[in-house]
N, C-alpha and C positions, 0 to 999 in steps of 0.2 A: 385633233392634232393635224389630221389632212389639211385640211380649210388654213391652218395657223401659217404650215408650211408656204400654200399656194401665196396666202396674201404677202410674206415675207419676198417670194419670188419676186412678185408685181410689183412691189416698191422696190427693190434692187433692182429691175432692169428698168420701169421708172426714173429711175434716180440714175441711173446709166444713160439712159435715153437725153432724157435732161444734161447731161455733164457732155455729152457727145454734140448735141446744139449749142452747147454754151462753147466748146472747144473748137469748133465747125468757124463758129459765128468771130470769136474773137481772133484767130487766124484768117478770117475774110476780109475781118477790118484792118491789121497787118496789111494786107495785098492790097485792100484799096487805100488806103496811105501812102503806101513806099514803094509797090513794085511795078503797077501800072502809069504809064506815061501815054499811053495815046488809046485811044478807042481798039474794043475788042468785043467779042462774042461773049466771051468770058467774063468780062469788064462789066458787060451786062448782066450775065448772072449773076453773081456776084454782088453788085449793086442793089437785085431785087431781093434775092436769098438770105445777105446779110438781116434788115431789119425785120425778117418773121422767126432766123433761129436763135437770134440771142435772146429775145423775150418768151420764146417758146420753150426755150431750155430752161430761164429762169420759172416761168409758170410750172412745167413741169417737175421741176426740184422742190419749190414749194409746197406744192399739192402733196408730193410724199411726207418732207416736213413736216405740216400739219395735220396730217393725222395722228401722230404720235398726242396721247395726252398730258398735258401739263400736270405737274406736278400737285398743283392745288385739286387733281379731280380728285385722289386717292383723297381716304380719310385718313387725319389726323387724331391718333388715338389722345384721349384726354386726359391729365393727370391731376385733375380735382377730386376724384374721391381716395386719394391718400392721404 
């Protein structure tokens, strides 16, 4: 039950983690769009930071996603011998 808990954690703060680059990332691109007009420090960051956390946040969210198993792994109990 220990072990169930811990991995539950890890994908909730995974999937947090993920949701906080994707949230990071898509208020980055907001800023550089619309609120910068001339060179800055920040302009800079900004520029380099955007395109590693929106895909990072997405990779991240996925990897949680897919662990979860598909519904085809369970078994389908048969109903031929009625």
């Amino acid at each position: 039950m220990k072990k169930e808990n811990k991995d539950v954690i890890k994908e909730v703060s995974t999937m947090f983690v993920g949701l906080m680059f994707l949230y990071a990332g898509g208020i980055s691109y907001m800023l550089l769009a619309f609120a910068f007009r001339e060179f800055s420090w920040l302009l800079l960051t900004a520029f380099i930071l955007t395109p590693i956390s929106v895909p990072l946040g997405w990779y991240l969210l996925q990897k949680v996603t897919n662990k979860k198993k598909p519904m085809a792994h369970y078994s389908i109990v048969s109903r031929e011998g009625e």
